[in-house]
C-alpha positions as CSV (number, residue, x, y, z in Angstrom):
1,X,-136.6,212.5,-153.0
2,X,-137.3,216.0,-152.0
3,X,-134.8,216.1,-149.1
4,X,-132.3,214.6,-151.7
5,X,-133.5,217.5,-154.2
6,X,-132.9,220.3,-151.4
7,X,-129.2,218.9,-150.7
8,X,-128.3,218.7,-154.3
9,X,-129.5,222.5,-154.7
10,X,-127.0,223.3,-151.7
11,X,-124.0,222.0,-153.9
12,X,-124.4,224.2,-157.0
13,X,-121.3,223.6,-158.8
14,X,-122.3,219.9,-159.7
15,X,-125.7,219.1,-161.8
16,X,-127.5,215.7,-161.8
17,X,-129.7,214.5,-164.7
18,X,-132.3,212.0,-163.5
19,X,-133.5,209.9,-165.4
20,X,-136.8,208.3,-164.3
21,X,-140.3,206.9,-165.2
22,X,-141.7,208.5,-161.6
23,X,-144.0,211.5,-162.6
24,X,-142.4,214.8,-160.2
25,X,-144.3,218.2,-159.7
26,X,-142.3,219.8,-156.9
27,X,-140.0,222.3,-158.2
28,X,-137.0,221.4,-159.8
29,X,-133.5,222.8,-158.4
30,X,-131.6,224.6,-161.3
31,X,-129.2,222.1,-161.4
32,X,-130.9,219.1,-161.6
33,X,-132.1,217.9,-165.1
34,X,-135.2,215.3,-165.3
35,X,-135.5,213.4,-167.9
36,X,-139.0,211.8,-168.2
37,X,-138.5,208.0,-170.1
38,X,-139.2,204.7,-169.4
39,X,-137.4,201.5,-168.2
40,X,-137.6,200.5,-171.7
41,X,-135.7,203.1,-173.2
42,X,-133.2,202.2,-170.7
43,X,-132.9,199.4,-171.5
44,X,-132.4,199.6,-175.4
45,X,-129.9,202.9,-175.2
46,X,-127.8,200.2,-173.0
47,X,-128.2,197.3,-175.6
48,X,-127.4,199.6,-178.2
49,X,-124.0,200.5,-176.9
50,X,-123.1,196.7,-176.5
51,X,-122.5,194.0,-179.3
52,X,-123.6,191.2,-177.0
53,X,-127.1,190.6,-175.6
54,X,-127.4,192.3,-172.3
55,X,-129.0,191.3,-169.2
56,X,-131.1,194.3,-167.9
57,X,-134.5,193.0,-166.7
58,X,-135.0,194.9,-163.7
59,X,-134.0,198.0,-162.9
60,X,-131.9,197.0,-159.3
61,X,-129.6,195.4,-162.2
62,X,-128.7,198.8,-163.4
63,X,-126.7,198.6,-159.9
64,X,-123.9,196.6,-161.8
65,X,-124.1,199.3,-164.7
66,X,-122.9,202.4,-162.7
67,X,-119.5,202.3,-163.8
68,X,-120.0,202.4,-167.4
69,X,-122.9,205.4,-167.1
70,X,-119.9,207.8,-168.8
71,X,-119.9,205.4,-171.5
72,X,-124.2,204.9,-171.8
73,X,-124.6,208.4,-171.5
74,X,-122.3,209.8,-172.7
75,X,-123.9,212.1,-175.1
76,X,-125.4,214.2,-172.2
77,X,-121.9,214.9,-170.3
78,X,-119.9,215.9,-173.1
79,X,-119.2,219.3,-171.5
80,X,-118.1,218.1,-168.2
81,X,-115.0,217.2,-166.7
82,X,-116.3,214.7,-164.2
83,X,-119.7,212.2,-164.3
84,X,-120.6,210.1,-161.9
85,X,-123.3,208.8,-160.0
86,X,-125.5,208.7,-156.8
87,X,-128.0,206.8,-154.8
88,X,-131.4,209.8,-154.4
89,X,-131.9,208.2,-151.0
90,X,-129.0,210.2,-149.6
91,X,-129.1,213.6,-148.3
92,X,-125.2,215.4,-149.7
93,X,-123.9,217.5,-147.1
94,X,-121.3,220.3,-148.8
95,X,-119.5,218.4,-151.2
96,X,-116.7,220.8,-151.6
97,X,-115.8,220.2,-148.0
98,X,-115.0,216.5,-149.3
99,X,-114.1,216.6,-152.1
100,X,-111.7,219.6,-153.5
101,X,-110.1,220.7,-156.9
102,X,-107.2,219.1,-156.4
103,X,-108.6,215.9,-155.6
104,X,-110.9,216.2,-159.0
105,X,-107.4,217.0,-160.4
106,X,-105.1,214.5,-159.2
107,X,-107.8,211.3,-159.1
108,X,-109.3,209.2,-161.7
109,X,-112.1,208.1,-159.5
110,X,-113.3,209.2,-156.2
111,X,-115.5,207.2,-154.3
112,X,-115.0,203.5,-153.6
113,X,-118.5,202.6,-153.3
114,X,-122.0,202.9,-155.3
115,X,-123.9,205.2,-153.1
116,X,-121.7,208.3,-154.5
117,X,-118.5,208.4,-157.1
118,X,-117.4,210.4,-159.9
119,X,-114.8,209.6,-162.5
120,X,-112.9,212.1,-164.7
121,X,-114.4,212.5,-167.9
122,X,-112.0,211.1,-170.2
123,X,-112.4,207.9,-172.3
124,X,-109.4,206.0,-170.9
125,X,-111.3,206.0,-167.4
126,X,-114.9,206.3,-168.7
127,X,-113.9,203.0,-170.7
128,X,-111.7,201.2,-167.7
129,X,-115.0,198.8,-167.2
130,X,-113.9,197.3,-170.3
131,X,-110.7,196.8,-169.6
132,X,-111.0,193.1,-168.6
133,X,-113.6,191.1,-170.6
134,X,-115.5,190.3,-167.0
135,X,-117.7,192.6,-168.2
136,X,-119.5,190.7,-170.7
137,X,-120.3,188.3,-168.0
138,X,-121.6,191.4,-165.9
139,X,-123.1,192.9,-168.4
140,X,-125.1,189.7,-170.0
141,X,-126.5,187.5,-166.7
142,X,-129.5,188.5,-164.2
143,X,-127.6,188.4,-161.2
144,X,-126.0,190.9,-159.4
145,X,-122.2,191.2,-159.2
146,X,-121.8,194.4,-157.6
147,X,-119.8,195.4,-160.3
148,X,-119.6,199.0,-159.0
149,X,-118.0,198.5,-155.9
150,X,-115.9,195.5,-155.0
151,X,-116.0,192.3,-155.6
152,X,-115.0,189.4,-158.2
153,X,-113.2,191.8,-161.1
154,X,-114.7,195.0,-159.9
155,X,-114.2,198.0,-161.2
156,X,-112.4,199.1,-158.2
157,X,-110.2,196.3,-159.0
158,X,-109.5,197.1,-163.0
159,X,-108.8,200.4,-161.4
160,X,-106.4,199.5,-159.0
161,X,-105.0,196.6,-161.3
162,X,-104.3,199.0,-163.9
163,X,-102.7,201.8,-162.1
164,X,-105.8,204.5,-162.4
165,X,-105.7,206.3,-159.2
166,X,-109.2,205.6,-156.6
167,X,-109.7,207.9,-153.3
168,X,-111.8,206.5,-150.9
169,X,-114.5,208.1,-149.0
């Protein structure tokens, strides 16, 4: 985690909120937000944006959640263009180097798997998960469906389906 803090410092122009039960002391780069809660908090600001009963009893589950984070949280990236999300066991290299303005510009999501991918911040995409109802399936059993990446009814797959533009990295 602090390698992963020291490479998100080296990209300054994007911010990360963390949200975690793990106590940290280490200094915190200016552009990383930690927000102290619990699993349990997690897990009722999720049910509370569904109508069903949700199935989030550990937190590896929140895996399959990913692609509706914009949604979940979306009172904490209301002044950004982009969200997305990315594993901390990853050390970023200069994301500008990868990714550029005109790629931010021309596509609705970049990255096709769940290690690392940001979505334009707009509701059509940050609602695209709920485009098919596969969700509610996703969203209410205990397995895993690796809902962010590919596989049965993915969101890579509502992307595609439905004409959003993807760029793989």
């Amino acid at each position: 985690f602090p390698v992963f803090l020291v490479s998100a410092e080296q990209n300054p122009e994007y911010d990360w909120i963390i949200f975690t039960d793990n106590e940290y002391s280490d200094r915190i780069p200016q552009n990383v937000r930690i927000i102290n809660t619990t699993f349990d908090w997690i897990q009722k600001l999720v049910q509370s944006k569904f109508q069903f009963e949700i199935a989030l009893n550990t937190p590896y589950k929140l895996c399959d959640y990913k692609c509706a984070y914009g949604y979940i949280f979306e009172e904490y990236i209301t002044e950004y263009d982009h969200w997305g999300y990315c594993d901390l066991d990853i050390i970023l290299g200069d994301i500008n180097k990868f990714i550029t303005d005109e790629m931010l510009q021309q596509y609705d999501k970049i990255g096709h798997l769940g290690h690392f991918s940001l979505y334009k911040n707009v509701k059509s995409v940050t609602m695209m998960f709920m485009m098919e109802d596969f969700y509610t399936e996703v969203f209410s059993q205990d397995r895993i469906f690796v809902f962010d990446e590919w596989n049965e009814g993915s969101i890579n797959k509502i992307l595609l389906e439905n004409n959003y533009l993807l760029c793989y990295l």
